[in-house]
VEXDREN-2710 file (C-alpha; in Angstrom, 1 decimal):
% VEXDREN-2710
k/r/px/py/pz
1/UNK/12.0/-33.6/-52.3
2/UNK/12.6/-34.5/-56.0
3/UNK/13.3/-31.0/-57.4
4/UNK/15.9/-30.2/-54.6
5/UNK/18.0/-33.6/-55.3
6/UNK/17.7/-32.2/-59.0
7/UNK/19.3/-29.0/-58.2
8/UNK/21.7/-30.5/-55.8
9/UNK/23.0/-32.5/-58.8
10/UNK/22.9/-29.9/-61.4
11/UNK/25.1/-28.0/-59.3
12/UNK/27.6/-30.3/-58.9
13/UNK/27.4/-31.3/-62.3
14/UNK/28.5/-27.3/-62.9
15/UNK/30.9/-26.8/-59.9
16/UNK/32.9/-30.2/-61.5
17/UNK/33.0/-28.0/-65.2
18/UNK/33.8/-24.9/-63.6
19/UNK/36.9/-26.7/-61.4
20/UNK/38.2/-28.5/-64.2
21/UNK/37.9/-25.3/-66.3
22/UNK/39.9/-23.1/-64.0
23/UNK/42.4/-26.1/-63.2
24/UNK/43.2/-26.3/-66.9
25/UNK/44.4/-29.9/-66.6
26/UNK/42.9/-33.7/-66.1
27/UNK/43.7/-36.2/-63.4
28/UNK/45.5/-39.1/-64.1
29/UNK/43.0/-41.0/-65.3
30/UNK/41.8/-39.0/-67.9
31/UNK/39.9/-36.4/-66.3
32/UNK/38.9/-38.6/-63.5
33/UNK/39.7/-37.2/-60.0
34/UNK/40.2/-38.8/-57.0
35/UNK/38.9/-37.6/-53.8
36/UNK/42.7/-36.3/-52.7
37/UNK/42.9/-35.1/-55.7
38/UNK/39.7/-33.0/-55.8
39/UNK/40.7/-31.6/-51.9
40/UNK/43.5/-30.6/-53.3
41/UNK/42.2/-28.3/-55.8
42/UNK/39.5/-27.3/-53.3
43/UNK/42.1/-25.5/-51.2
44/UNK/44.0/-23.9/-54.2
45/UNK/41.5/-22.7/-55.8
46/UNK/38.7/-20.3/-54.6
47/UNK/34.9/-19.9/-56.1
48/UNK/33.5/-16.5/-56.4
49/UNK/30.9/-15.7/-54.0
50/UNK/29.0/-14.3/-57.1
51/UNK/28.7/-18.0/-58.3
52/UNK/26.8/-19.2/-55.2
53/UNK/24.6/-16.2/-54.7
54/UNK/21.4/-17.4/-56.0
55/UNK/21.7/-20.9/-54.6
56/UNK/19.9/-21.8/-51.0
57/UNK/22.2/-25.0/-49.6
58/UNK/22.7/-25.9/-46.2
59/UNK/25.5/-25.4/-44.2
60/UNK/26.9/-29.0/-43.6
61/UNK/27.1/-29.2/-47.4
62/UNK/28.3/-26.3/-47.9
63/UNK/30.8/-26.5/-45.1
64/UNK/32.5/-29.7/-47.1
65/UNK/31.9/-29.0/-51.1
66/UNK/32.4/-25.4/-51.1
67/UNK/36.6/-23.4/-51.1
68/UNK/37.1/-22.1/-47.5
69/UNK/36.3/-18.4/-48.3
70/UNK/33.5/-19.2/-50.2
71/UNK/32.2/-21.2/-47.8
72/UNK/32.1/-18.3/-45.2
73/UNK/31.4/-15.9/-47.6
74/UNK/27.7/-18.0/-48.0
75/UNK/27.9/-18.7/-44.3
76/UNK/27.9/-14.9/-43.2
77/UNK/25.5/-14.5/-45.6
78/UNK/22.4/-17.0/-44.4
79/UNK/23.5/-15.5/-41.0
80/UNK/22.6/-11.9/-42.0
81/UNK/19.4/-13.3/-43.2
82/UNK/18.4/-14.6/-40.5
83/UNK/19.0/-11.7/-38.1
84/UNK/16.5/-9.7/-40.9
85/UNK/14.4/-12.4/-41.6
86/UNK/10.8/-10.7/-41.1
87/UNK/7.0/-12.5/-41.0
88/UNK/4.4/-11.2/-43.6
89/UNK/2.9/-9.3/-40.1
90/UNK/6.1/-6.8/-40.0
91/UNK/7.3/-8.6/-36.6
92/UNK/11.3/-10.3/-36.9
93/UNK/11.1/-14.3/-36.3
94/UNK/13.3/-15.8/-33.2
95/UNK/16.5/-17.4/-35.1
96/UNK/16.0/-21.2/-35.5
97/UNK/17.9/-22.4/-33.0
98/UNK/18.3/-20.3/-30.3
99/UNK/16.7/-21.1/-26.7
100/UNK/13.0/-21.0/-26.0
101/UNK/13.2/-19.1/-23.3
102/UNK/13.3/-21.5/-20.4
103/UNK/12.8/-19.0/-17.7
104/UNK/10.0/-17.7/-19.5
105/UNK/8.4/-21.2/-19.6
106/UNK/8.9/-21.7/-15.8
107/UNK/7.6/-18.4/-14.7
108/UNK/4.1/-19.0/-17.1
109/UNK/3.8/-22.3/-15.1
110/UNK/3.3/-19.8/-12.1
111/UNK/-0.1/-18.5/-12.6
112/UNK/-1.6/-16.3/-9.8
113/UNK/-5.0/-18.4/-9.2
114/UNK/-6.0/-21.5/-10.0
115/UNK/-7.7/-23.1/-12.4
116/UNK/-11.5/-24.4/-11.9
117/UNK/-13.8/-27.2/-13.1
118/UNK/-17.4/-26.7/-12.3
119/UNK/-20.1/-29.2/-12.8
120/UNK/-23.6/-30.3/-11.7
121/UNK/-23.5/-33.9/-12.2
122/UNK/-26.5/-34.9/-10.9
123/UNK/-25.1/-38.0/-8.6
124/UNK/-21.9/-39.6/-8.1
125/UNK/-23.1/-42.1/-6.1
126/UNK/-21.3/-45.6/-7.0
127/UNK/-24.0/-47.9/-8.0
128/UNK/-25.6/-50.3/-11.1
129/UNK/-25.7/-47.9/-13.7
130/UNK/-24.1/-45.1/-12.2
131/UNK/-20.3/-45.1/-14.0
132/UNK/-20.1/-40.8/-13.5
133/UNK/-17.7/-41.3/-11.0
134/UNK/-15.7/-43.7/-13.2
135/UNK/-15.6/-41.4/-15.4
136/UNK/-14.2/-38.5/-13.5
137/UNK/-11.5/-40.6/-12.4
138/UNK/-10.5/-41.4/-16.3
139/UNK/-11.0/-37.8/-16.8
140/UNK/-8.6/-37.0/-14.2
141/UNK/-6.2/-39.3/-15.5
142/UNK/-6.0/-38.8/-19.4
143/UNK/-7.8/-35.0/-20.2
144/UNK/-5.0/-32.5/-19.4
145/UNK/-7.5/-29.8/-17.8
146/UNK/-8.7/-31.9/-15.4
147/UNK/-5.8/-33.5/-14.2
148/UNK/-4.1/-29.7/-13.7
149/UNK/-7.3/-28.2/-12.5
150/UNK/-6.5/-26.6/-9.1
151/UNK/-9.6/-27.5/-7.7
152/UNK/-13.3/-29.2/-8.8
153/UNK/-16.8/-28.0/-7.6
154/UNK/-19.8/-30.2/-8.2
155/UNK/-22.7/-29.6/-7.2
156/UNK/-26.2/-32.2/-6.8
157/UNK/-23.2/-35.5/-5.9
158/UNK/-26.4/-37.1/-3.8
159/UNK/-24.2/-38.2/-1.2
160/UNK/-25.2/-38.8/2.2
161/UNK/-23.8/-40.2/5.9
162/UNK/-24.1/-43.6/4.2
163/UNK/-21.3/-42.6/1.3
164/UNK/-17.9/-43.5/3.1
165/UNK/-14.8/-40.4/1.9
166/UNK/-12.7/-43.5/0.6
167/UNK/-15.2/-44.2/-1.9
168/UNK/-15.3/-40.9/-3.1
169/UNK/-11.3/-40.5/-3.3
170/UNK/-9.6/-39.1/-6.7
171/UNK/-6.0/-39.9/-7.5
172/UNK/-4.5/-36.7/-7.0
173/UNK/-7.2/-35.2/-5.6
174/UNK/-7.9/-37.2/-2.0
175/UNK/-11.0/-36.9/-0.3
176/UNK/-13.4/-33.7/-0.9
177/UNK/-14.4/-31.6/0.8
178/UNK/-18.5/-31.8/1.3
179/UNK/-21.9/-30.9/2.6
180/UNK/-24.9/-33.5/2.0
181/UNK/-28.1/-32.9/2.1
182/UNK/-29.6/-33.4/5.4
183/UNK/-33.1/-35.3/5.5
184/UNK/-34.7/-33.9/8.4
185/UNK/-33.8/-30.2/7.5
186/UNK/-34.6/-30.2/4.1
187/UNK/-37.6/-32.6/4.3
188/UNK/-36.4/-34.5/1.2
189/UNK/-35.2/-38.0/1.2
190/UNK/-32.3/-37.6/-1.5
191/UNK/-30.5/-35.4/-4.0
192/UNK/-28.7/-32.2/-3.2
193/UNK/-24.9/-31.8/-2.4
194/UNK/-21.9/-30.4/-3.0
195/UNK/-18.3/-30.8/-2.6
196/UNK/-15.0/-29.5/-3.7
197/UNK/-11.7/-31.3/-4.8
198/UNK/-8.5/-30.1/-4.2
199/UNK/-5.2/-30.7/-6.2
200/UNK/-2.4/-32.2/-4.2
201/UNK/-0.1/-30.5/-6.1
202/UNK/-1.9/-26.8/-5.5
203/UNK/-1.8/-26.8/-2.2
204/UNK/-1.4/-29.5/1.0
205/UNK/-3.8/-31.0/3.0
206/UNK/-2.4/-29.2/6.4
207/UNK/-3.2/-25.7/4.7
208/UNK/-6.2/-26.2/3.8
209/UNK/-9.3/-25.0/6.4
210/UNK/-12.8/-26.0/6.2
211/UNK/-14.5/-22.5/6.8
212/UNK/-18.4/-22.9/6.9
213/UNK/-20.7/-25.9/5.9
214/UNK/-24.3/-25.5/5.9
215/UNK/-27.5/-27.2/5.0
216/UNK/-30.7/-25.9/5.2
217/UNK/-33.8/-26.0/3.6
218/UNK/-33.1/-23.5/0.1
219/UNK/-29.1/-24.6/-0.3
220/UNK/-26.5/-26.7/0.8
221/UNK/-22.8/-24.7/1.1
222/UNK/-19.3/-25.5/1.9
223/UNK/-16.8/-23.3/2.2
224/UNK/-12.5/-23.9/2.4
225/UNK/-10.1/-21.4/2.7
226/UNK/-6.5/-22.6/0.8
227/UNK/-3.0/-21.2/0.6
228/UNK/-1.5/-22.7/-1.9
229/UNK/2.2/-23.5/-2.8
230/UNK/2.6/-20.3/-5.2
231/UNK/0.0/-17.0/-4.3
232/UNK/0.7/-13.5/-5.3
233/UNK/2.4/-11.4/-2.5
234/UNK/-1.2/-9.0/-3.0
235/UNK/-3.0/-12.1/-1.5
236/UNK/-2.7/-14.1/1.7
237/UNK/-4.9/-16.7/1.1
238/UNK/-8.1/-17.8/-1.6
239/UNK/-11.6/-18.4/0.0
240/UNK/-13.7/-21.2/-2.2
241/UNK/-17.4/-21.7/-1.6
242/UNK/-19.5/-24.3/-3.5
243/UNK/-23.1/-24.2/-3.1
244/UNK/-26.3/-25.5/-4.8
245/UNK/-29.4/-23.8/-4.7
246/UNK/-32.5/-25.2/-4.7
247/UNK/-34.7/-24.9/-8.0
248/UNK/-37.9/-24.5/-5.5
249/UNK/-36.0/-22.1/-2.9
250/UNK/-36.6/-18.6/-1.6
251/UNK/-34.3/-16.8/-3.6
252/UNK/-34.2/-13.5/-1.5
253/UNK/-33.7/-15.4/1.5
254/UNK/-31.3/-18.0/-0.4
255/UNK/-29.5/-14.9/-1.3
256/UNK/-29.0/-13.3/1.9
257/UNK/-27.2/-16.5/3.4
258/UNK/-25.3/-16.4/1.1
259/UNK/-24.1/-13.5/1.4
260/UNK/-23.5/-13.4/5.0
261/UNK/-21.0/-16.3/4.7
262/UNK/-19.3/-14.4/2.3
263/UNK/-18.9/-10.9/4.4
264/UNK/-17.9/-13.5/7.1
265/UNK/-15.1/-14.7/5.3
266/UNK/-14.1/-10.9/4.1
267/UNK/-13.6/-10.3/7.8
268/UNK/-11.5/-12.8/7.7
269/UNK/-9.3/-11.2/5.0
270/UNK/-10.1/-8.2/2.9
271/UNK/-7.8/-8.7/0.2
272/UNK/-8.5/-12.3/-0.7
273/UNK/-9.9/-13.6/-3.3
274/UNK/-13.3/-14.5/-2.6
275/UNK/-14.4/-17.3/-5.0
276/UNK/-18.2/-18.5/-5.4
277/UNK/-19.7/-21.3/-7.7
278/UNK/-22.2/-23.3/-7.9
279/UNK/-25.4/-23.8/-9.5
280/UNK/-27.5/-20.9/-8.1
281/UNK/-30.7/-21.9/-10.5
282/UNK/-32.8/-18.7/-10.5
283/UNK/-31.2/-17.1/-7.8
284/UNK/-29.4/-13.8/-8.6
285/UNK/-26.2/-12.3/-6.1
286/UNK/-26.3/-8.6/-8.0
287/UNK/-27.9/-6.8/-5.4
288/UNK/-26.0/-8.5/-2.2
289/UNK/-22.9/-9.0/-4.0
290/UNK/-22.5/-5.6/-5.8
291/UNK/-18.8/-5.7/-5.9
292/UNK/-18.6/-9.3/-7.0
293/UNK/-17.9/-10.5/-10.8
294/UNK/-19.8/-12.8/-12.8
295/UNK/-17.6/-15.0/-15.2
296/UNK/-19.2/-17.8/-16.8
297/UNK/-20.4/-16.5/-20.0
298/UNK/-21.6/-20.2/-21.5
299/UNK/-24.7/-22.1/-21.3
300/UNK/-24.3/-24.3/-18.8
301/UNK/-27.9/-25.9/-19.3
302/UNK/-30.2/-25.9/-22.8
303/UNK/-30.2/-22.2/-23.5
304/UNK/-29.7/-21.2/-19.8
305/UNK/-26.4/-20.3/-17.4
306/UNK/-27.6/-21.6/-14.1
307/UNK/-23.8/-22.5/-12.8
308/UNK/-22.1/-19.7/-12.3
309/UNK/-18.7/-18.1/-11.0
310/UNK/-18.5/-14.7/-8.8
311/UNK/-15.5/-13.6/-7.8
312/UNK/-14.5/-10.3/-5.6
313/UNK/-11.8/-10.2/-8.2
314/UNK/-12.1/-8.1/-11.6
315/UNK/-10.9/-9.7/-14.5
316/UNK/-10.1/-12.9/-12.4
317/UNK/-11.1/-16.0/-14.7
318/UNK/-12.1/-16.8/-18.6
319/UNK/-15.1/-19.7/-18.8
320/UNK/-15.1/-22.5/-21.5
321/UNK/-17.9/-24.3/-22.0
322/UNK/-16.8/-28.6/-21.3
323/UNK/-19.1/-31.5/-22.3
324/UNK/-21.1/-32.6/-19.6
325/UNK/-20.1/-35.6/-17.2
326/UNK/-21.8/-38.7/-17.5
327/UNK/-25.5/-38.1/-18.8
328/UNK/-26.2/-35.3/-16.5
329/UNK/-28.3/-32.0/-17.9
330/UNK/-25.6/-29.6/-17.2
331/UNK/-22.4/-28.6/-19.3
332/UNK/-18.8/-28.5/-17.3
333/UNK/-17.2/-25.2/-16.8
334/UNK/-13.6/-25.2/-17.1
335/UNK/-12.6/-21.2/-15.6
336/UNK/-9.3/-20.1/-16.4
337/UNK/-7.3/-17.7/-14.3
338/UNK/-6.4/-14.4/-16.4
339/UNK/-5.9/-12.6/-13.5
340/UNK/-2.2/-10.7/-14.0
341/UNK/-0.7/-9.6/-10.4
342/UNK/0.6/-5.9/-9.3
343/UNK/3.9/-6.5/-9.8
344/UNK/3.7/-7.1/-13.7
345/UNK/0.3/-5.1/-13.9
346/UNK/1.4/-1.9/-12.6
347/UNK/4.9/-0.1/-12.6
348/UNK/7.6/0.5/-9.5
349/UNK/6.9/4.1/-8.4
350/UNK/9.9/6.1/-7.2
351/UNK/9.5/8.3/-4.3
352/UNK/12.3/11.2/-2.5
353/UNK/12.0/10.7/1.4
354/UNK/14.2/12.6/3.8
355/UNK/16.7/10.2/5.7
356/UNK/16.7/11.4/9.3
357/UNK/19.0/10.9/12.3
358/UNK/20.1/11.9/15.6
359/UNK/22.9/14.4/13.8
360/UNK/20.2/15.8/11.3
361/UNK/18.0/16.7/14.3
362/UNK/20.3/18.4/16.4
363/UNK/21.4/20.3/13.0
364/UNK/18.0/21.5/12.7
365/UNK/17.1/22.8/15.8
366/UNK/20.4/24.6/16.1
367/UNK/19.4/26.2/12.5
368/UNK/16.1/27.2/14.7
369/UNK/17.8/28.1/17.7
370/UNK/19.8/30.6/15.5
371/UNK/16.7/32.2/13.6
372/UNK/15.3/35.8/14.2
373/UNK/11.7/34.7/14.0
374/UNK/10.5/38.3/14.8
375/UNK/11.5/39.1/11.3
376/UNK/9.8/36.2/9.5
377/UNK/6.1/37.0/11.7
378/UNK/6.5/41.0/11.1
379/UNK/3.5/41.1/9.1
380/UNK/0.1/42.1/10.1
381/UNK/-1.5/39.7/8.2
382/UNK/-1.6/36.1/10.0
383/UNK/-2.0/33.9/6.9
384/UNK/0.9/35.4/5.2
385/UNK/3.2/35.1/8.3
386/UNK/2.1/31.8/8.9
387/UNK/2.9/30.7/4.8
388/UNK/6.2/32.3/5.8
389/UNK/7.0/30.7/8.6
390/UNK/6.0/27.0/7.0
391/UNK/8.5/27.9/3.8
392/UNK/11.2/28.7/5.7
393/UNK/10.5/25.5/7.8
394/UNK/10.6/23.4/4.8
395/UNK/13.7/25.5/3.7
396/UNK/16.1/24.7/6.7
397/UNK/14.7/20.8/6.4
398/UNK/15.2/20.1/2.5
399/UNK/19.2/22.3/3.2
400/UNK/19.7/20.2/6.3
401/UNK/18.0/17.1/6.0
402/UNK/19.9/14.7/3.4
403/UNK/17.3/12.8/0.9
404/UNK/17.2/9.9/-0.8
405/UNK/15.0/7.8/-3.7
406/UNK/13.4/4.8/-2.5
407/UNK/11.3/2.6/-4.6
408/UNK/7.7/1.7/-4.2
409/UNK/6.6/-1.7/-5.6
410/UNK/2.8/-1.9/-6.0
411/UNK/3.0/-5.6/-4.0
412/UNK/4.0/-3.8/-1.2
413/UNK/2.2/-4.4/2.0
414/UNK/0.8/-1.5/3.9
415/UNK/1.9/-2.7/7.4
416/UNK/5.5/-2.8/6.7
417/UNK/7.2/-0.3/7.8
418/UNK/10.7/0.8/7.9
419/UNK/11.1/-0.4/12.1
420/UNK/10.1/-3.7/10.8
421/UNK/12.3/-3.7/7.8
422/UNK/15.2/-2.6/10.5
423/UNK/14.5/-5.6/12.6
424/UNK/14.4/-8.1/10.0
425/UNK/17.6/-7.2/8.7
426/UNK/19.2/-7.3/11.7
427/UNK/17.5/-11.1/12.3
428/UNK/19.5/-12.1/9.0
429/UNK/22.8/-10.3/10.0
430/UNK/22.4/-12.3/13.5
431/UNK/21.7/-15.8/11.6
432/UNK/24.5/-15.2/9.0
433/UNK/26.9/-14.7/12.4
434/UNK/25.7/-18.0/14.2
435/UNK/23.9/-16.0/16.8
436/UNK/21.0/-18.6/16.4
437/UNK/19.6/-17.5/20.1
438/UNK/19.6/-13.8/19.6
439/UNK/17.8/-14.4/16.2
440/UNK/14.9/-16.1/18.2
441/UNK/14.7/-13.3/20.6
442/UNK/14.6/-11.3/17.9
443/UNK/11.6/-13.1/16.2
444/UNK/9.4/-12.3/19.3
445/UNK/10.1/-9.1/18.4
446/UNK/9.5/-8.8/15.5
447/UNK/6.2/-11.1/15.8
448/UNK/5.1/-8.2/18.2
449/UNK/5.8/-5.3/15.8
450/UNK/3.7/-7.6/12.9
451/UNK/0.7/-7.7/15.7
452/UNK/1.6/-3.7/16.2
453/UNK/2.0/-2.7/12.6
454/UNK/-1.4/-4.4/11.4
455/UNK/-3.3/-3.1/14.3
456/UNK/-2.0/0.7/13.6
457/UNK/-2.9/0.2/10.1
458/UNK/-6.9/-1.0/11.0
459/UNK/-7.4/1.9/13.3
460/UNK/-6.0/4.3/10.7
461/UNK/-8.7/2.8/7.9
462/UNK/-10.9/2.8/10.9
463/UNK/-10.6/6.3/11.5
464/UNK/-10.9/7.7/7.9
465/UNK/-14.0/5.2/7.0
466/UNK/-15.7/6.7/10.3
467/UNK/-14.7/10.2/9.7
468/UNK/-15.4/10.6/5.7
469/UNK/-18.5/8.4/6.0
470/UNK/-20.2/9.3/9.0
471/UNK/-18.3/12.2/10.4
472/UNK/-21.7/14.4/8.9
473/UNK/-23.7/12.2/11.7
474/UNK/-21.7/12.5/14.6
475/UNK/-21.1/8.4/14.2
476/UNK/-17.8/7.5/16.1
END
């Protein structure tokens, strides 16, 4: 700070000398100026560029010390600099000033799944000595990735039917969604359980579906299906199951329950994401979940990753490794969505269809009508007649036929086809006329061609999976 009030005043000291140099004459005080006096001689006189060039000063002074060419002269100058100013990487720096790209901001804050905290806490029960619970709540309120977490797993909470849901109710969060352990099927008298907090601000209560909850004697499971406020157009919905395996359980047969509930709620939706986590101890979903991804990559306990994260999803979520809650064993997961949707993932394909009507159809077979097909099936040889005769087909429809580009964005759902693109414009040109009770009419309609669409599209897949996979064994 120092060495530029030193400058600042050296160069003062020189533009004064200079001014009253080129001036050739004093004030009338004896070489004292008044401040009139000096903006007088400020606008008839004008400073060389050359005098300023090695000297970095900032615009507002500039903008009131400096002669008006001068002064843009320098000011042009730190602009052109700026527009080539370069980091030590090779990549040009954003101008100081400019926006931060606000849309950009707002569009980041749209991520495609949500964010995860998973934990074994080994009880939240609210008792003498027990302050884990407290703790999550403070956690919730002042630690940034748990207050935005779309949803917390825990597993081993201890509850049971004598733990009332308002005692277990997060700000933000409400009530879980749980399984406890239940005595007589488990043969234990405590421990065990697992539930899952939602975010109010991910997704509402209403649209939010308890799928499966199950206890029994190697693991306790629930299992919620959420839409949330923002989901890709790929998915439809996100499936969530928490579970807890036992340390002592089967683990073949812990496995295969698990993975039943899972195909269970692929049935429901394909194309969902299909979350898992939990704390599976020794038991190992490779060989029933081959398609499934495994994400946590942290110890979540000593030397050992027991909780983990599988989703049906490649490339879904990130792990980092959180301090435990409370005093329990087990390290928090916090599992960040990476996951980057079609739309930016992969590019808009462009595709030439022919655009056909009633005109175009009575053009073609007229073009048929007309043709001498004794001279096109001559040949002896039925192959080459036949590639004949399929040219000169696709000849008379590319000449006749008009064509157009349409454009094929990788979001696009299978089902929807151009009858129900037809119908849903025509529901908006009805609403935009007033013609509120055609445009319900209408919606029956087009409900019906949704039901149509989707069920032509499952006997297609139908068809091919049955007929490329077990067409060799007469299976039907």
């Amino acid at each position: 700070m120092d060495l530029r009030v030193s400058s600042l005043v050296i160069w003062i000291f020189i533009l004064c000398e200079f001014v009253l140099k080129e001036a050739g004459c004093t004030g009338q005080h004896g070489g004292q100026y008044s401040r009139d006096e000096l903006m007088a001689l400020r606008w008839s006189h004008s400073i060389g560029s050359d005098v300023l060039s090695g000297l970095e000063l900032p615009l507002e002074m500039c903008g009131e010390c400096l002669p008006q060419p001068a002064y843009r002269d320098h000011q042009q100058r730190q602009r052109q600099q700026r527009r080539t100013r370069v980091s030590p990487d090779g990549v040009s720096v954003r101008k100081r000033g400019r926006r931060g790209g606000v849309r950009l901001k707002l569009r980041n804050q749209k991520v495609s799944l949500a964010s995860l905290i998973l934990a074994n806490t080994r009880s939240l029960r609210t008792c003498s000595g027990n302050y884990r619970l407290d703790e999550l709540h403070a956690n919730v309120r002042f630690l940034e990735e748990f207050r935005n977490a779309g949803m917390m797993c825990f597993c081993e909470t201890w509850w049971d039917e004598n733990t009332p849901h308002d005692k277990t109710q997060i700000n933000g969060f409400g009530t879980p969604f749980r399984t406890d352990r239940d005595c007589e099927v488990t043969g234990k008298t405590g421990g065990g359980g697992v539930a899952i907090y939602v975010n109010e601000r991910l997704c509402k209560r209403g649209n939010i579906i308890i799928r499966h909850q199950m206890c029994t004697p190697d693991l306790e499971l629930v299992s919620v299906s959420v839409r949330p406020v923002y989901l890709p157009r790929e998915f439809g919905q996100v499936f969530v199951t928490c579970v807890y395996v036992h340390p002592k359980a089967k683990d073949a047969r812990a496995a295969t329950t698990i993975a039943d509930c899972v195909h269970r709620l692929q049935a429901v939706s394909p194309t969902a994401p299909n979350i898992l986590v939990g704390d599976l101890n020794h038991c190992d979903l490779k060989r029933v979940l081959p398609d499934f991804e495994q994400f946590v990559t942290c110890t979540t306990r000593i030397d050992k990753t027991l909780d983990k994260c599988y989703c049906n999803i490649k490339g879904a979520y990130r792990s980092i490794q959180k301090p435990p809650i409370g005093s329990s064993d087990h390290n928090a997961v916090l599992l960040l969505p990476v996951y980057i949707q079609k739309l930016k993932r992969e590019k808009v394909a462009s595709r030439t269809i022919h655009t056909w009507s009633h005109d175009t159809e009575e053009k073609l077979k007229g073009c048929f009508a007309c043709t001498d097909w004794n001279v096109l099936s001559e040949s002896a040889d039925v192959e080459l007649s036949a590639d004949v005769v399929t040219d000169y087909i696709f000849f008379c429809e590319n000449m006749i036929v008009p064509m157009k580009v349409v454009k094929i964005f990788p979001n696009n759902k299978p089902w929807i086809t151009k009858r129900l693109k037809s119908k849903i414009i025509e529901k908006n040109k009805l609403f935009g006329e007033g013609r509120k009770r055609e445009g319900k009419m209408l919606q029956k309609e087009i409900s019906k061609a949704i039901r149509e669409e989707r069920k032509r599209l499952r006997d297609k897949l139908e068809t091919r999976f049955c007929g490329g996979m077990f067409g060799e064994l007469g299976v039907h």
